[in-house]
ZABA-519608 format. One record per residue (C-alpha): residue in one letter; x, y, z. Coordinates in steps of 0.02 Angstrom, whole numbers, padded with zeros to 5 digits, always signed. Layout:
// ZABA-519608
AXYZ...
// end
This chain:
// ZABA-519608
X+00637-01139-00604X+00789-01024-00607X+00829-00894-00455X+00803-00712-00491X+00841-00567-00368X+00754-00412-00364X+00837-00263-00325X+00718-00161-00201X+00755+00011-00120X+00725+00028+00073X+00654+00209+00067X+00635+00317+00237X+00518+00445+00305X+00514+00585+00450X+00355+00605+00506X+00380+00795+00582X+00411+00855+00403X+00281+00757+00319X+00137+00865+00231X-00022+00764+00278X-00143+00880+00190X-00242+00820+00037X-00414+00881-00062X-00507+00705-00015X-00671+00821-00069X-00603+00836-00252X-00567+00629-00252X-00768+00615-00163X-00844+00707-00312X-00765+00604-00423X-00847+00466-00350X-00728+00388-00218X-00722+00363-00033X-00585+00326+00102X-00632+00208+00216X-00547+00173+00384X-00497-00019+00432X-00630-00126+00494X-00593-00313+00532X-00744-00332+00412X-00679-00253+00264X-00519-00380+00253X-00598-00445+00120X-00615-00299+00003X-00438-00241+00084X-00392-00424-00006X-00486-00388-00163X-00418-00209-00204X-00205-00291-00159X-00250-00437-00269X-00318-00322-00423X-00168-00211-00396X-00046-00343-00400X-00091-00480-00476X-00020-00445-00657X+00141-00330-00583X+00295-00368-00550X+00262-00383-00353X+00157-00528-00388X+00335-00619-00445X+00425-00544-00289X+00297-00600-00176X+00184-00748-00264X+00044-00734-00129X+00014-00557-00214X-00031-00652-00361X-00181-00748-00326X-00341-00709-00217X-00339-00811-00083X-00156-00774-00058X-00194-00577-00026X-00334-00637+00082X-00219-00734+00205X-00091-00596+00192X-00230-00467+00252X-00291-00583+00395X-00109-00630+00445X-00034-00421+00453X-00226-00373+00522X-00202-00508+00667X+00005-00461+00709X+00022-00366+00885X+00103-00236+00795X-00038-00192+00673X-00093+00014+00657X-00280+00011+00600X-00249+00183+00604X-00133+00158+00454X-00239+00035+00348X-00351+00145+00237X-00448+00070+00090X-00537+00169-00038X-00683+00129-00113X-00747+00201-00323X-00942+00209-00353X-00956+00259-00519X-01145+00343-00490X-01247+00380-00351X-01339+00253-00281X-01235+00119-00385X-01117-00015-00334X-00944-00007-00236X-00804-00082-00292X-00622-00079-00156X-00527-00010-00293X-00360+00049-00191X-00273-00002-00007X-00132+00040+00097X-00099-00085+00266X+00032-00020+00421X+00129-00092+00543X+00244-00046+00680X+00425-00106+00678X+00565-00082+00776X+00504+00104+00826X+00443+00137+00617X+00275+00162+00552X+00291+00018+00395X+00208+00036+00241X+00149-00171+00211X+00082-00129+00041X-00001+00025-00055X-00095-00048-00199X-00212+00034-00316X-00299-00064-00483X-00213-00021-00627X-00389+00074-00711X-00375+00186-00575X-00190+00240-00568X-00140+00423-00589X-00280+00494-00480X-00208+00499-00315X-00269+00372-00242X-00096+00311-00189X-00036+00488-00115X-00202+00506-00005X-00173+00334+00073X+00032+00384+00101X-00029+00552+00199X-00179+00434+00265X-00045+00276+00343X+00074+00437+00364X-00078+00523+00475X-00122+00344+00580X+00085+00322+00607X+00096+00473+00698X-00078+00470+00808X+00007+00294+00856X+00152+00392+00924X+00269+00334+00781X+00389+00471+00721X+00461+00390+00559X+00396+00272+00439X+00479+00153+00296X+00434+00031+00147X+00515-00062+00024X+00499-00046-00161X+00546-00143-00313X+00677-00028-00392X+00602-00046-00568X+00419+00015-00512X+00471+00194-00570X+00324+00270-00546X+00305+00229-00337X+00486+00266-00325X+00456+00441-00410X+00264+00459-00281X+00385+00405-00134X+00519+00544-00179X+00380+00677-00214X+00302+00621-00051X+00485+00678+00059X+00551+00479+00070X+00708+00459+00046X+00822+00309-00015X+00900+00229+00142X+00988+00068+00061X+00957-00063-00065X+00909-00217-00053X+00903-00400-00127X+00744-00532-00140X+00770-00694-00194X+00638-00782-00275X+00627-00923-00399X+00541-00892-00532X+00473-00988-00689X+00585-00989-00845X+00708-00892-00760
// end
């Protein structure tokens, strides 16, 4: 085991400036739905993190990301914190015909900290990247921040996920500072 640190960009959000508007019809006829948090959907909430991660580079950063039951406790631990937005926490849902099975296929979870709406994590399973799934549930936990009275939000990102930096910078965030995480990692 060898330490590695990941370089991670704090990246910041006002909420009066934030377009919230989004087509959800166009992503309904193509077979998906946005579901608001229920305590009993933690487990698909779980299911959709744990497909989006499990296989990234997150999943190193964070090991719980990596394995099932790990997402699972990490649902049930930000659902049960005192500073929890449900109004924040979207999952979204792919049926791929009428009357067939659901699968959680995308998730976002928010919390309030230290007067910030904060973006836990916005996964969506790699088969169903590059639809905009992941800008619906930013305007979504953008949306639930401000009905909770919450007039900026904030996440973190690793800095070599190019692709949610770039979503995060065409949403309006902007990079605030850059950070380190430490983590010990296999062969490293």
């Amino acid at each position: 085991m060898g330490m590695t640190y990941f370089r991670r960009y704090r990246m910041e959000l006002k909420l009066d400036s934030f377009d919230a508007s989004w087509d959800q019809e166009r992503l309904e006829t193509a077979g998906y739905s946005l579901v608001s948090f229920d305590e009993g959907l933690i487990r698909e909430h779980a299911q959709a993190k744990f497909q989006s991660f499990r296989c990234e580079m997150d999943a190193d950063v964070f090991p719980c990301l990596g394995r099932r039951d790990g997402c699972l406790l990490l649902m049930r631990e930000i659902s049960a914190r005192a500073t929890f937005v449900p109004g924040a926490t979207w999952l979204v849902r792919y049926q791929e015909r009428p009357g067939g099975r659901t699968m959680p296929v995308a998730t976002v979870q928010g919390i309030e900290q230290d007067g910030w709406g904060a973006i836990q994590n916005l996964g969506v399973i790699p088969e169903h990247r590059g639809r905009g799934l992941g800008r619906l549930l930013m305007q979504r936990a953008a949306t639930g921040f401000q009905a909770a009275g919450l007039s900026k939000m904030n996440l973190e990102v690793t800095t070599a996920n190019t692709s949610a930096v770039r979503l995060y910078e065409q949403l309006g965030f902007s990079r605030a500072k850059v950070v380190y995480k430490a983590c010990e990692i296999a062969g490293a």
